[in-house]
Z-matrix of the N, CA and C atoms (Angstrom, degrees):
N
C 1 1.452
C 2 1.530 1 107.70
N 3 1.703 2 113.00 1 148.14
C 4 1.396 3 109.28 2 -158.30
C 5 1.799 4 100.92 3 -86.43
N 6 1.254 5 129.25 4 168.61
C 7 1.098 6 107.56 5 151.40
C 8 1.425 7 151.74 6 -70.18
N 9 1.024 8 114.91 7 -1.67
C 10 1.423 9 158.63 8 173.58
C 11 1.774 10 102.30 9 -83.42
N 12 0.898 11 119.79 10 -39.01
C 13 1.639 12 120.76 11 177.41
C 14 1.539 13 109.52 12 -98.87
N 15 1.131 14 117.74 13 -22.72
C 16 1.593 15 115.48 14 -179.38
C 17 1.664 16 97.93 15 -94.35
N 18 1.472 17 131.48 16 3.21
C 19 1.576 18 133.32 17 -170.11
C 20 1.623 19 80.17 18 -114.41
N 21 1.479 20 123.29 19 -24.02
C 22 1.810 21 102.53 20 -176.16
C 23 1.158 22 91.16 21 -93.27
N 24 1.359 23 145.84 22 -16.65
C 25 1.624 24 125.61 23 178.94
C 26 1.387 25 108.70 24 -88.11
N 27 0.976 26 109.46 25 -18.73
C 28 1.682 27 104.75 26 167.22
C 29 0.779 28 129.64 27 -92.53
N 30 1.895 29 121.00 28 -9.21
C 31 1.534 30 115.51 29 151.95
C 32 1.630 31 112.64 30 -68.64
N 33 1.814 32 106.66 31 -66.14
C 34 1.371 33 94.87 32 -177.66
C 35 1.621 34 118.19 33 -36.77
N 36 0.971 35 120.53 34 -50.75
C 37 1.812 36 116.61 35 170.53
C 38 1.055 37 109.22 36 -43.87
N 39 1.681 38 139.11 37 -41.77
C 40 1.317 39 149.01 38 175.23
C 41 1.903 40 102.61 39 -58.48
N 42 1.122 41 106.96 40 -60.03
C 43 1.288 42 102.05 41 -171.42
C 44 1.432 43 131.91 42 -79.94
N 45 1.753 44 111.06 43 -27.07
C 46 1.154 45 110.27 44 131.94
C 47 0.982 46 140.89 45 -22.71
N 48 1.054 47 139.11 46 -84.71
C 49 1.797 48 159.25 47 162.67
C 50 1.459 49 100.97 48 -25.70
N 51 1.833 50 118.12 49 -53.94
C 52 1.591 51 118.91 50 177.52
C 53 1.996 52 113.40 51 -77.19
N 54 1.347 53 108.50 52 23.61
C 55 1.471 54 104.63 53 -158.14
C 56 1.200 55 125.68 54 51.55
N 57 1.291 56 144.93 55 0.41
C 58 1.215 57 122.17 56 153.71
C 59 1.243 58 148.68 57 -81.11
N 60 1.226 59 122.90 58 139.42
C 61 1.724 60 129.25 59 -131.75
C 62 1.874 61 103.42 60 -57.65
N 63 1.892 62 94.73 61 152.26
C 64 1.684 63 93.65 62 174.33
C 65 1.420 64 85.36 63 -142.80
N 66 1.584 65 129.21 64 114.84
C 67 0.700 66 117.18 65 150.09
C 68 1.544 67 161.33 66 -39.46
N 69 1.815 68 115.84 67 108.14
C 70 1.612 69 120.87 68 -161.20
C 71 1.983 70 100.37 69 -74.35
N 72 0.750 71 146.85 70 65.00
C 73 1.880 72 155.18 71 159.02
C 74 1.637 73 94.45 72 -8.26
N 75 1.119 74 105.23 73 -35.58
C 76 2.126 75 91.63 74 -178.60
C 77 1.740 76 89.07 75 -74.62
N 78 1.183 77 146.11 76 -33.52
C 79 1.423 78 124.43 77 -162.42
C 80 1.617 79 103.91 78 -154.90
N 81 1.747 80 105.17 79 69.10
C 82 1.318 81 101.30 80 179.09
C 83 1.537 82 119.54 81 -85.85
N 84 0.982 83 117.50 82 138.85
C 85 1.539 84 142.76 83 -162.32
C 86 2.085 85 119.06 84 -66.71
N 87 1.398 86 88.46 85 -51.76
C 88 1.797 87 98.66 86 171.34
C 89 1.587 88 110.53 87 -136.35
N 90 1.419 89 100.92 88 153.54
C 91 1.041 90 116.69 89 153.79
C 92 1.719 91 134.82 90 -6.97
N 93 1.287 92 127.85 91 -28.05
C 94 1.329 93 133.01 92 161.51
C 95 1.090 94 103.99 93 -119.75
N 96 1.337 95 126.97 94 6.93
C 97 1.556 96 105.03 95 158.33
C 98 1.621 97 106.71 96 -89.32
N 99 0.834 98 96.25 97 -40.61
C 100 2.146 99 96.67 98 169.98
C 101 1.308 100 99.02 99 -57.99
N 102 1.369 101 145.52 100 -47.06
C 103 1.667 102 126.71 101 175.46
C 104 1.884 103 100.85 102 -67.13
N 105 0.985 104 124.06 103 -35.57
C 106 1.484 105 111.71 104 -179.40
C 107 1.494 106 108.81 105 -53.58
N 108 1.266 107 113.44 106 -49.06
C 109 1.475 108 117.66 107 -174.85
C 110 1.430 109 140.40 108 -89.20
N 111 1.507 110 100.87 109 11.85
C 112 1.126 111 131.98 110 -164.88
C 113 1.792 112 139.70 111 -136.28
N 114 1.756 113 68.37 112 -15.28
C 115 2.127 114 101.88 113 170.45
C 116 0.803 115 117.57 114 -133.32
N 117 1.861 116 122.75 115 109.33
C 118 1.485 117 113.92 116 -166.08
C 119 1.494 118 107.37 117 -72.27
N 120 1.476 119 133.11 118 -8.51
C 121 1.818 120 127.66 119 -176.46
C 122 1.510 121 89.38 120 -80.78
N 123 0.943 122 133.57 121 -34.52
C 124 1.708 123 136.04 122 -174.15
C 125 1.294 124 107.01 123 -73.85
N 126 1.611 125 126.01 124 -33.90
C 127 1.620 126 118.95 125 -160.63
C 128 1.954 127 80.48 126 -109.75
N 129 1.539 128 126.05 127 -21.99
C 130 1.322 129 88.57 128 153.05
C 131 1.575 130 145.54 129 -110.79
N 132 1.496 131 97.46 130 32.63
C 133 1.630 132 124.95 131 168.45
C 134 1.716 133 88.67 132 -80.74
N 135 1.191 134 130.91 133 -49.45
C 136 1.223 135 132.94 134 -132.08
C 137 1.970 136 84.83 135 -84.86
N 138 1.631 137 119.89 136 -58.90
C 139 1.061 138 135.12 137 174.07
C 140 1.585 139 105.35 138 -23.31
N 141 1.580 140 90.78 139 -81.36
C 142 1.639 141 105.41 140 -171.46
C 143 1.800 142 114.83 141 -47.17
N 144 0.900 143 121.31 142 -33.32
C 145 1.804 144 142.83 143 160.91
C 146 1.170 145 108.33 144 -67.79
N 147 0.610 146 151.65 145 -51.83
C 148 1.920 147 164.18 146 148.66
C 149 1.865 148 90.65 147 -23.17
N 150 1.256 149 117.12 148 -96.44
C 151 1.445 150 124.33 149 154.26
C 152 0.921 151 147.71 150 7.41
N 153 1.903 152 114.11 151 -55.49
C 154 1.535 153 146.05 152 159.82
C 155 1.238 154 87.83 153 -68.65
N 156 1.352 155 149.40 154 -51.27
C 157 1.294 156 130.44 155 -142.70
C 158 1.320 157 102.49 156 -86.21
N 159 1.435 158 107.47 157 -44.37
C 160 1.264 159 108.03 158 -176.13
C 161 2.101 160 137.57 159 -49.84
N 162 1.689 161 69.31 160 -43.18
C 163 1.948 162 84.84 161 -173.97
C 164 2.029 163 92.74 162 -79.27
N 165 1.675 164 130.80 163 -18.94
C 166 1.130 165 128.21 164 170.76
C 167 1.469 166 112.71 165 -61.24
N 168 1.535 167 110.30 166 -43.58
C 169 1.203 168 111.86 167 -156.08
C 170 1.964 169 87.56 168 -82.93
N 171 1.231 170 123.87 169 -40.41
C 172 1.619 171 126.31 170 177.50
C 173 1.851 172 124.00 171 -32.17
N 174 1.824 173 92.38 172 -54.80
C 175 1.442 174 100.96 173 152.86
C 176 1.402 175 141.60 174 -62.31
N 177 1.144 176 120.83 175 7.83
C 178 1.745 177 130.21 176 -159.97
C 179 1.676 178 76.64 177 -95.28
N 180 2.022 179 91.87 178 151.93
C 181 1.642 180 61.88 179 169.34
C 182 1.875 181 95.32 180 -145.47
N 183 1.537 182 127.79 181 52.43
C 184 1.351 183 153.05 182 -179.49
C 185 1.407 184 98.97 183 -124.18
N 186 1.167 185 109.81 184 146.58
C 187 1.873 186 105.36 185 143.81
C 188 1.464 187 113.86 186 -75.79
N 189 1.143 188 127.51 187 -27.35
C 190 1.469 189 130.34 188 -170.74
C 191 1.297 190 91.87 189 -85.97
N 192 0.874 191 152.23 190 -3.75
C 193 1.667 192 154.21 191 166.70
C 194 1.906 193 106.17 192 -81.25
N 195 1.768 194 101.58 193 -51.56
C 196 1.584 195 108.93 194 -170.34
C 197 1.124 196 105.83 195 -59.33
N 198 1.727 197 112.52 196 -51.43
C 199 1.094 198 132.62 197 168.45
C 200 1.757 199 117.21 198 -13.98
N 201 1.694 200 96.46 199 -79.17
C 202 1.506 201 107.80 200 -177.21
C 203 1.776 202 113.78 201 -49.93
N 204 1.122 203 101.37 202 -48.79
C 205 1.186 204 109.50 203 178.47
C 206 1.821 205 115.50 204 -55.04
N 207 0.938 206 114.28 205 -36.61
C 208 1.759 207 124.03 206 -168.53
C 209 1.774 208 84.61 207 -74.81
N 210 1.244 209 147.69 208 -37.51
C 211 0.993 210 162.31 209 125.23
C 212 1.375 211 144.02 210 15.16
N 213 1.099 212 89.87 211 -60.67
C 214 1.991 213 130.76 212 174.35
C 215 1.453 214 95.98 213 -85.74
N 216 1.457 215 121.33 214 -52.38
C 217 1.417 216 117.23 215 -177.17
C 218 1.687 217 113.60 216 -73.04
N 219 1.000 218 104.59 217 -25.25
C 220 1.619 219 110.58 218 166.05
C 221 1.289 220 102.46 219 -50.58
N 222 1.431 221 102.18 220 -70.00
C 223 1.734 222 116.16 221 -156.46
C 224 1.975 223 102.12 222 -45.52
N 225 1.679 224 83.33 223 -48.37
C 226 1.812 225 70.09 224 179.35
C 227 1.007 226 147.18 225 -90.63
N 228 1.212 227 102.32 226 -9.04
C 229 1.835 228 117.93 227 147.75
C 230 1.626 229 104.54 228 -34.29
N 231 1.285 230 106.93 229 -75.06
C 232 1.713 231 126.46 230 -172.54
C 233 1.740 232 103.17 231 -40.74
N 234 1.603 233 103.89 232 -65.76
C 235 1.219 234 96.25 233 -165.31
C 236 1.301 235 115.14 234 -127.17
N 237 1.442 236 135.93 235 58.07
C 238 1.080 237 148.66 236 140.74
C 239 1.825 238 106.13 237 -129.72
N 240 1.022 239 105.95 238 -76.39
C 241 1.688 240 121.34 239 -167.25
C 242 1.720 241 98.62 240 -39.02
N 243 1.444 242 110.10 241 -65.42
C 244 1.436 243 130.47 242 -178.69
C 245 1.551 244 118.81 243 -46.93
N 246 1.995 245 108.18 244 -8.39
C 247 1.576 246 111.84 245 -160.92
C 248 1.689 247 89.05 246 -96.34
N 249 1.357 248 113.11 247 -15.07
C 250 1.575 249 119.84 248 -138.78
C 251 1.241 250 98.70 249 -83.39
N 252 1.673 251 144.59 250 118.18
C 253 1.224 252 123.53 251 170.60
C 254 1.671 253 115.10 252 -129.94
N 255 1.449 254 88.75 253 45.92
C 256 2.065 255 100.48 254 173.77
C 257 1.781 256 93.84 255 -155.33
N 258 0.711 257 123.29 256 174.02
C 259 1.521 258 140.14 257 -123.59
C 260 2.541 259 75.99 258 -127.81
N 261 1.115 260 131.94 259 -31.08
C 262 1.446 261 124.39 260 -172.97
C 263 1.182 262 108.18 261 -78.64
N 264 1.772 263 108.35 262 -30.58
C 265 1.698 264 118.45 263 -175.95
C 266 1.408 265 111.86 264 -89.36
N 267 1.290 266 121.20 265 -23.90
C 268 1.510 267 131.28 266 177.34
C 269 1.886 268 105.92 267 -72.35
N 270 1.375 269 105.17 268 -67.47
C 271 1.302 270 94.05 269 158.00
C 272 1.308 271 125.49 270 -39.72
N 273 1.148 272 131.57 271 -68.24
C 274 1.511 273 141.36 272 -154.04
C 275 1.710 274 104.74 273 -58.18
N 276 1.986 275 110.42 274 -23.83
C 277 1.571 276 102.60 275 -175.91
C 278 1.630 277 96.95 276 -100.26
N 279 1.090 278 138.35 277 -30.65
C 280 1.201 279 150.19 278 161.91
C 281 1.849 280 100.43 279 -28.96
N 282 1.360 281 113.35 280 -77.86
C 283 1.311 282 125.04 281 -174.43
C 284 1.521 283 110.98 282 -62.23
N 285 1.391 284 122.92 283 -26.93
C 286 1.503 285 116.53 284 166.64
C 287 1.557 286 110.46 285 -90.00
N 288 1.093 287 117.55 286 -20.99
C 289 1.602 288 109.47 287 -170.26
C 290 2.150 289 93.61 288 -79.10
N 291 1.386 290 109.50 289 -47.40
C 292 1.460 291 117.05 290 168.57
C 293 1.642 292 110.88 291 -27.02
N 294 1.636 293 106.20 292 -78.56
C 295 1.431 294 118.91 293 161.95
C 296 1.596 295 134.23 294 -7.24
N 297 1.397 296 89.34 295 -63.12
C 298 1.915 297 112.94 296 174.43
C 299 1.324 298 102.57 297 -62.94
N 300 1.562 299 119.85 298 -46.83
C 301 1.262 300 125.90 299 -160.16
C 302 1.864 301 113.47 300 -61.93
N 303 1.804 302 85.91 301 -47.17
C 304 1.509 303 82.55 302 -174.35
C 305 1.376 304 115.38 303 -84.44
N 306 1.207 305 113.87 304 14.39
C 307 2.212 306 123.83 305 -171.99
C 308 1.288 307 70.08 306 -88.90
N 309 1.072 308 155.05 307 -84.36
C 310 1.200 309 168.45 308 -91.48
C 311 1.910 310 111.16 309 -84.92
């Protein structure tokens, strides 16, 4: 296993545990969750973002900081990721939300 894949199972486990969403592929809910589970450039936009978030959220160094942050990733699930319903726009928020993540 790469290191890069054992840092996305330990975020999703990370974000799990903090409620933030991991997509279930037997019964996805919207529109980019069926491209997550269904396009491997999308489920590995989603990975590599998964990843960024993780080692972002590692450096925080409050809970009221993790907090906000677990937050922000909500929000854009909801209202960016969740708007996306073709596979150019899913990428395109994936790769900017990544971006922010690693300035961060």
């Amino acid at each position: 296993m790469t290191m890069v894949r054992i840092l996305a199972v330990l975020a999703i486990a990370a974000m799990a545990a903090g409620n933030a969403s991991a997509e279930d592929c037997s019964r996805p809910k919207t529109p980019a969750e069926r491209l997550i589970c269904s396009n491997d450039r999308v489920s590995d936009a989603r990975e590599h973002m998964t990843v960024a978030f993780f080692l972002a959220y590692r450096r925080l160094d409050t809970d009221e900081r993790r907090a906000e942050m677990r937050n922000q990733q909500r929000a854009f699930e909801a209202k960016v990721r969740d708007g996306c319903i073709d596979v150019p726009c899913i990428l395109e928020a994936y790769a900017e939300r990544t971006l922010e993540l690693e300035q961060n």
